[in-house]
C-alpha positions as CSV (number, residue, x, y, z in Angstrom):
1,X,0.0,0.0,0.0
2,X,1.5,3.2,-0.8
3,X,2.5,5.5,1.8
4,X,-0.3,8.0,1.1
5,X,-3.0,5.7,1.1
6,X,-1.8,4.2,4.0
7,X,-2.2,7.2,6.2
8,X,-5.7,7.7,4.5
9,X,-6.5,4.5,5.4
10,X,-6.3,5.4,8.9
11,X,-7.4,8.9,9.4
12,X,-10.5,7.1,8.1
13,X,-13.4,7.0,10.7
14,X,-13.9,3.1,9.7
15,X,-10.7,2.2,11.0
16,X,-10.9,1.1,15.0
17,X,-8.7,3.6,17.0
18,X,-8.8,1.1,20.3
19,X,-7.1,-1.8,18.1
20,X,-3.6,-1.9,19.3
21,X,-2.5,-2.7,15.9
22,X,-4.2,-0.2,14.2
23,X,-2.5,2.4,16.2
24,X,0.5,0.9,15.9
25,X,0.3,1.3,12.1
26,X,-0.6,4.6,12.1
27,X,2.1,5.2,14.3
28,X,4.3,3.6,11.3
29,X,2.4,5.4,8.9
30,X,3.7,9.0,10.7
31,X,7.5,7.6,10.6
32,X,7.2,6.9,7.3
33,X,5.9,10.4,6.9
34,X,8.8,11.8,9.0
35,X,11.8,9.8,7.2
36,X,10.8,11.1,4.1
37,X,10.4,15.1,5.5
38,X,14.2,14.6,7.3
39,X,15.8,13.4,3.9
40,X,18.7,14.5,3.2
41,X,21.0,15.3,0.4
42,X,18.5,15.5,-1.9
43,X,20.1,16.9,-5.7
44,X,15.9,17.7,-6.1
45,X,15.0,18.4,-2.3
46,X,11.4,20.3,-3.7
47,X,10.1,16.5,-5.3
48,X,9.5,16.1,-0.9
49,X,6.2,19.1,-1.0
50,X,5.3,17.7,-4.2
51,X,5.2,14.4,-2.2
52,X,3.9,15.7,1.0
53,X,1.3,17.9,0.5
54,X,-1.6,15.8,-1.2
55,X,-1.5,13.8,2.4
56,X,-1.5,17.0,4.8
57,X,-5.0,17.2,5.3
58,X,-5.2,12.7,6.0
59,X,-2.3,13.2,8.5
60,X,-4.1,15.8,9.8
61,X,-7.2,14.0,9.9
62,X,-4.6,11.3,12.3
63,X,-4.7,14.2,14.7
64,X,-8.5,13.8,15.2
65,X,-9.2,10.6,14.7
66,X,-6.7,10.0,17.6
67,X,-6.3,12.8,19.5
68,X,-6.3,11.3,23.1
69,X,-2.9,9.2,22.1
70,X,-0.7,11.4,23.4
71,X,2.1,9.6,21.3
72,X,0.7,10.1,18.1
73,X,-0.3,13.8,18.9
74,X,3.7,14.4,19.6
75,X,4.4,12.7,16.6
76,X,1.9,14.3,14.0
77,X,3.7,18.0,15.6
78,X,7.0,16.6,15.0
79,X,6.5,16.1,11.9
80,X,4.2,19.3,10.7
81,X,7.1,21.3,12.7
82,X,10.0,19.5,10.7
83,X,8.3,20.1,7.4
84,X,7.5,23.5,8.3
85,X,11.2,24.5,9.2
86,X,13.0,22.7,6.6
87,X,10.5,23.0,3.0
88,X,8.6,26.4,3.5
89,X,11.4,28.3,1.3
90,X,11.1,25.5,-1.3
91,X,7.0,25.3,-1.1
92,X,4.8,27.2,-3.8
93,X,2.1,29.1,-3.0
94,X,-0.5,26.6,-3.2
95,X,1.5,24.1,-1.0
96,X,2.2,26.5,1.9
97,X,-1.6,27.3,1.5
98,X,-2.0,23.7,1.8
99,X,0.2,23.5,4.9
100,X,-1.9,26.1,6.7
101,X,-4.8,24.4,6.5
102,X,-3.7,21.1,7.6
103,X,-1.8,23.4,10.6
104,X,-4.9,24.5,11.7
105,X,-6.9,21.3,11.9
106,X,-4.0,19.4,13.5
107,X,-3.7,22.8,16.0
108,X,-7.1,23.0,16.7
109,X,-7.8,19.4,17.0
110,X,-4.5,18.8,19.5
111,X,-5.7,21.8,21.8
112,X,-9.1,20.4,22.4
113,X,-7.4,17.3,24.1
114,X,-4.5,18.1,25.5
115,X,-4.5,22.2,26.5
116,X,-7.8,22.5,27.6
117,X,-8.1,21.1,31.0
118,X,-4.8,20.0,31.7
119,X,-3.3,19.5,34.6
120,X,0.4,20.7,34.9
121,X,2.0,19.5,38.3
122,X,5.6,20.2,37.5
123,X,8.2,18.2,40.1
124,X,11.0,19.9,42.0
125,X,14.3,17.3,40.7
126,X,17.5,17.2,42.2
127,X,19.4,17.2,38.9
128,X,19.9,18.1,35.6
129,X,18.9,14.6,33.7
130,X,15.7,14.4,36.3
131,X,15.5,17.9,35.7
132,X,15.5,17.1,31.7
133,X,13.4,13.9,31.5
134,X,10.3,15.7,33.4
135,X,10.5,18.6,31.0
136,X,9.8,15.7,27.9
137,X,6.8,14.9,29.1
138,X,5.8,18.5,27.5
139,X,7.5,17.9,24.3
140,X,3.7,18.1,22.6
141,X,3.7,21.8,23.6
142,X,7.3,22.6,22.8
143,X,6.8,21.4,19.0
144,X,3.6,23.0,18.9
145,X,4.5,26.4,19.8
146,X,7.6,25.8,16.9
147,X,4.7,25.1,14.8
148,X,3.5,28.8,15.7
149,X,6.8,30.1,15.0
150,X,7.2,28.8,11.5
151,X,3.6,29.5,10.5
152,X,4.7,33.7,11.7
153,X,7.9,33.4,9.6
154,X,8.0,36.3,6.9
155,X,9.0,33.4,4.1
156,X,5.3,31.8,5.1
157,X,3.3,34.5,5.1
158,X,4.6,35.9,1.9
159,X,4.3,33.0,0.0
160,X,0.5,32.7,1.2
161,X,-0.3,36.5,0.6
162,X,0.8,36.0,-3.3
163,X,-2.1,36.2,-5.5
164,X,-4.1,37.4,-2.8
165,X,-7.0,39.5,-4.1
166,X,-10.2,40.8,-2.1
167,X,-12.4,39.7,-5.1
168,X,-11.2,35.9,-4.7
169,X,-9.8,34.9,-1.6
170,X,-9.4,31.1,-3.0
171,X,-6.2,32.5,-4.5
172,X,-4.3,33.4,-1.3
173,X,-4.6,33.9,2.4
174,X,-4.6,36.7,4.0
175,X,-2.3,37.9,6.9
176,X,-4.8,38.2,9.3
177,X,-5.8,34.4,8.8
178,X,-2.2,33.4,9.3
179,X,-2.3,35.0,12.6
180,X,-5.9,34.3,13.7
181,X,-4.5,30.5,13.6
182,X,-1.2,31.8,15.5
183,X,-3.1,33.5,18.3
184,X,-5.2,30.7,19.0
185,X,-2.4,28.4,18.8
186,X,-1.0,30.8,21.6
187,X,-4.3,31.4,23.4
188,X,-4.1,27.7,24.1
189,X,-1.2,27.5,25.1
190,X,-1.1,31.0,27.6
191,X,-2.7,28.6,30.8
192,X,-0.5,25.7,30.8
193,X,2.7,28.1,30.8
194,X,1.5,30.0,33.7
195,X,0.8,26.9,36.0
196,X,4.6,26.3,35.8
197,X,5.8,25.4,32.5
198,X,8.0,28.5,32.2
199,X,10.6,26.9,34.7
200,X,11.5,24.5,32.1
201,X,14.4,26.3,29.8
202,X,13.6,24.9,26.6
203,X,9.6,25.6,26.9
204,X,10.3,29.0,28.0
205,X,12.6,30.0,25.3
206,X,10.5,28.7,22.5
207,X,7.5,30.4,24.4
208,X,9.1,33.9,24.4
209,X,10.0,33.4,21.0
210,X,7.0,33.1,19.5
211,X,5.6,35.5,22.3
212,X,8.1,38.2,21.6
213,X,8.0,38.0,17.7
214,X,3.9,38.0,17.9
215,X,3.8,41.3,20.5
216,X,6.3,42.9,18.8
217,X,4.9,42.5,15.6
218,X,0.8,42.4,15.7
219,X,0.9,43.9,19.4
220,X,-3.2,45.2,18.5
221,X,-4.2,41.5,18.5
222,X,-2.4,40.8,21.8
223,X,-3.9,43.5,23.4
224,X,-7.2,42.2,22.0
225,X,-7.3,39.2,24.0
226,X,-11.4,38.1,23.8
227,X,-10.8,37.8,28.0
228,X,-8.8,39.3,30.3
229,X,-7.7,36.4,32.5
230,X,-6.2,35.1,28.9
231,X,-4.2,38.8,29.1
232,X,-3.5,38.6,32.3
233,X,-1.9,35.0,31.9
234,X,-0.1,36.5,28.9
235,X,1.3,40.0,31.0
236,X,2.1,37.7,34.1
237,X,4.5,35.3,31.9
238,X,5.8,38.8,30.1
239,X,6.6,40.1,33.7
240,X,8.2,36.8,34.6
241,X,10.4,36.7,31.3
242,X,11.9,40.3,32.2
243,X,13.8,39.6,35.2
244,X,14.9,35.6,33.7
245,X,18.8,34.6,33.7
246,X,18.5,34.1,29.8
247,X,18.6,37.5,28.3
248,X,17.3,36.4,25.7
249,X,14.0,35.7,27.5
250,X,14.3,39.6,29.4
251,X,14.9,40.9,25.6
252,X,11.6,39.4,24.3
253,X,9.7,39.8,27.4
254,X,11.0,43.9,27.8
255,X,10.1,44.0,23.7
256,X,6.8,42.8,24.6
257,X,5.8,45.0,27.5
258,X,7.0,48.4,25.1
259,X,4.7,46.9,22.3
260,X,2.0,46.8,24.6
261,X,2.6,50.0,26.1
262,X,3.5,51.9,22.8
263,X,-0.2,50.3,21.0
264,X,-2.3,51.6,23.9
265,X,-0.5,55.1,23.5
266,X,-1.6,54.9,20.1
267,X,-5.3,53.7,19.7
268,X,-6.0,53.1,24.1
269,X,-5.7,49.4,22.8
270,X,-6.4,48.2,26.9
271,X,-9.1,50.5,27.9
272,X,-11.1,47.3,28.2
273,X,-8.7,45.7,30.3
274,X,-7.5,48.8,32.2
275,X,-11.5,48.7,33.3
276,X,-11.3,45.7,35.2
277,X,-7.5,46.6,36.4
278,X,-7.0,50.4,36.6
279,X,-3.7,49.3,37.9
280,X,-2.0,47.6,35.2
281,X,0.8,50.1,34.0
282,X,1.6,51.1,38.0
283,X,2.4,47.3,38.5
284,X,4.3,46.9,35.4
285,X,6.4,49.9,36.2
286,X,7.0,49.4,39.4
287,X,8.0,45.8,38.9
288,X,10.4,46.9,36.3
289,X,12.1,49.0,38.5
290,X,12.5,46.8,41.3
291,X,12.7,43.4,39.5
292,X,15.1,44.8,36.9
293,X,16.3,48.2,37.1
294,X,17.5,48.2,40.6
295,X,19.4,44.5,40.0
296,X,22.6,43.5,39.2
297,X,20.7,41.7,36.0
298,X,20.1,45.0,34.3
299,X,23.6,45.2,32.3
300,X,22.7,42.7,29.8
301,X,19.6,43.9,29.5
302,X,19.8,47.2,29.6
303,X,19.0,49.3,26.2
304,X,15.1,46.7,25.7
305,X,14.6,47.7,30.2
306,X,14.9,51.6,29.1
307,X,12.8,51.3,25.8
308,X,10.2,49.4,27.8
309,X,10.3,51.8,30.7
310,X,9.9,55.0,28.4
311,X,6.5,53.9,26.9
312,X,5.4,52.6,31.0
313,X,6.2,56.1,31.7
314,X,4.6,58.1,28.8
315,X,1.0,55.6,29.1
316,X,1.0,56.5,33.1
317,X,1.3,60.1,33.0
318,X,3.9,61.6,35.4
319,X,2.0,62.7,38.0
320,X,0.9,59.0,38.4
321,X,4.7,57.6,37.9
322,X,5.8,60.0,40.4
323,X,3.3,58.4,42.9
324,X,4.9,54.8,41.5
325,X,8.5,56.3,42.7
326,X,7.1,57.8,46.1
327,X,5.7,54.2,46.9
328,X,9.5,52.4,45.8
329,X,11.4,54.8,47.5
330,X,9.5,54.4,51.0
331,X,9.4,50.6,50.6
332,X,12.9,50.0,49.3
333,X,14.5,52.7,51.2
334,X,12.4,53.5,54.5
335,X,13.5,56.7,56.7
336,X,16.5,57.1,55.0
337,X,15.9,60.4,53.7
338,X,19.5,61.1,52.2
339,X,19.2,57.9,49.6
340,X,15.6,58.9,49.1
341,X,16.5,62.5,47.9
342,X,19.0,60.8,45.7
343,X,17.1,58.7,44.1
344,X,14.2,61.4,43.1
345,X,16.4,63.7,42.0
346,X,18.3,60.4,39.6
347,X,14.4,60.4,38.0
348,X,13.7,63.9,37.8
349,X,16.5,64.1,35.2
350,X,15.3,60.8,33.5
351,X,11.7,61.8,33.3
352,X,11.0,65.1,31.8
353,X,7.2,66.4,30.7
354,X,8.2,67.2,27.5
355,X,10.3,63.9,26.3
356,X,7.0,62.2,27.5
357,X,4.6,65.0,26.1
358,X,6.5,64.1,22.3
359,X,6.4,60.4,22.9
360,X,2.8,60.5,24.3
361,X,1.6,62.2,20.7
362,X,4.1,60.5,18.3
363,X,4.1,57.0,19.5
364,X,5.7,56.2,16.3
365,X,7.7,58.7,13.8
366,X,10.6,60.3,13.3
367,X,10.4,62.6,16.7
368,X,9.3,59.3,18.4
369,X,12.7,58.0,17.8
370,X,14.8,60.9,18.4
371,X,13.4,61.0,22.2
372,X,13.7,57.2,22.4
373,X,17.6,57.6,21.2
374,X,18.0,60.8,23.7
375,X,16.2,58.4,26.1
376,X,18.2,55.3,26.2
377,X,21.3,58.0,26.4
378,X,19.6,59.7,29.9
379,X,19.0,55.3,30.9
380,X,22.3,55.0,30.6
381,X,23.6,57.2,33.0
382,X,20.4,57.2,35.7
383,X,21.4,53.7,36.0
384,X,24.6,54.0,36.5
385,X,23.8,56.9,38.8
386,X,21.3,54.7,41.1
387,X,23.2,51.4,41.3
388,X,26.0,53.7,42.5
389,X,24.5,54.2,46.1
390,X,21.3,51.5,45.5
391,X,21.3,48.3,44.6
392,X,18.3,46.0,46.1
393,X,19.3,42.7,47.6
């Protein structure tokens, strides 16, 4: 039976998902699928789409069919990942059009099994390998949010806007489809990383990954979010990335907090949000400065902590970040009145009315970049100014 028929076969409804055989040969039928994707030195490496694609939407289909095998669900990603990363240069337009859609199914079929509803009970492990083999048993989410990441890729999304018209929309895809299907990819994802999977490295560097890319670059849809306990998962994990050892992780975290900051200065993106939670920019703010700004961990992170902190600043308004500072200064620093004037008078040079007067009406624009350049110059010192006579233990 050729291989395509063979996975056909058994993304059919007839077949028996409960016979152990059965499953066994569709696991089969995936590694088949997977040798062929990790070929290598190919002389004509584009015959593997031409081969592929016709049984996207049947391996897809796999994903349904038997969604509760957790084995078969990592595998189906694995592969969709692999032939994602390695052919979407090489794919024509129809193919990567193809490849979306199959995405989508497997995505949206995988989520309703295994994101929704489940329990994350990570284990405290004495070493590295225990350490590393508890972190596999979340290797499903790790190659889906890959997935997620080549979907976004510029390659992708070009390939899929060509031919687009808005008389016929069976020629192309449109951006905003592409990253409907990321978003709710991510939107899955967003509870299972706050109840703990963020301590494991490799999850939470693929996660900021695609986090950072997706704020940074469509930051309207992230501050969107149809709830706000799914933006508040999504803010908590982007306050937990900023202070992280990787800075890598602080970069795309710090990226994604200015993104947010910089949309609602723009269009008041999180007035809906800021309605349940008038507090939202006070605690980001004040976080910043505590969790990162006053730490030893700021000088490798310290050009995306001032272009975060600039837009924080310009949403809150001055009179409210001075009563952010007031607050820091009598927690951190108590009766000590010398420190204290030190310290206000270290911000009142940072923070001037009319660098966040031209940043508050040109979020974006040539102006907008001239005070962020003057900006990260006046970081730069203030910095090395506070942790001078402060730095919090």
């Amino acid at each position: 039976m050729r291989t395509d028929h063979f996975c056909h076969y058994f993304s059919n409804k007839q077949a028996n998902s409960k016979d152990i055989n059965v499953q066994e040969s569709a696991c089969l039928s995936i590694l088949l699928y997977s040798g062929i994707v990790l070929a290598s030195e190919m002389s004509e490496p584009e015959r593997i789409p031409h081969f592929i694609t016709p049984s996207l939407p049947y391996l897809s289909g796999l994903m349904a069919f038997y969604a509760e095998d957790l084995t078969i669900c990592e595998s189906l990603l694995k592969l969709f990942r692999d032939y994602a990363e390695r052919y979407i240069a090489m794919m024509s337009r129809s193919q990567c059009i193809e490849l979306f859609s199959a995405s989508a199914s497997l995505l949206k079929h995988y989520s309703e099994h295994h994101c929704h509803n489940r329990v994350v009970v990570p284990k405290r492990s004495e070493g590295a390998e225990e350490e590393f083999e508890e972190e596999q048993k979340y290797n499903d989410v790790v190659c889906a949010i890959q997935l997620l990441i080549h979907l976004g890729t510029k390659d992708f999304t070009s390939a899929c806007n060509a031919g687009y018209t808005t008389m016929s929309s069976s020629n192309g895809l449109e951006t905003t489809q592409i990253t409907d299907v990321i978003f709710f990819g991510l939107q899955q994802i967003l509870p299972l990383m706050s109840q703990g999977l963020l301590q494991f490295p490799t999850l939470c560097q693929q996660y900021f990954s695609l986090v950072g890319f997706m704020v940074e670059t469509y930051p309207e849809k992230l501050c969107a979010l149809p709830s706000f306990d799914l933006f508040h998962s999504l803010l908590e994990s982007l306050l937990f990335g900023m202070s992280h050892p990787d800075p890598l992780v602080s970069k795309s975290s710090l990226v994604g907090l200015a993104s947010l900051a910089r949309e609602h200065i723009r269009t008041h993106a999180l007035d809906a949000h800021l309605s349940k939670r008038p507090d939202i920019f006070e605690s980001c703010t004040a976080r910043m400065i505590q969790e990162v700004i006053f730490q030893p961990i700021i000088w490798d992170r310290l050009e995306p902590a001032g272009m975060a902190l600039l837009p924080l600043i310009a949403a809150l308004g001055v009179p409210r970040f001075v009563g952010v500072v007031n607050k820091i200064s009598q927690r951190v620093l108590g009766a000590d009145d010398e420190r204290r004037g030190r310290l206000h008078n270290a911000f009142e040079r940072l923070v001037r009315p009319e660098v966040l007067a031209k940043v508050a009406n040109a979020a974006e624009g040539r102006d907008a970049r001239v005070v962020r350049v003057q900006f990260k110059r006046d970081f730069d010192v203030f910095v090395r100014d506070v942790q001078s006579f402060l730095i919090v233990k």
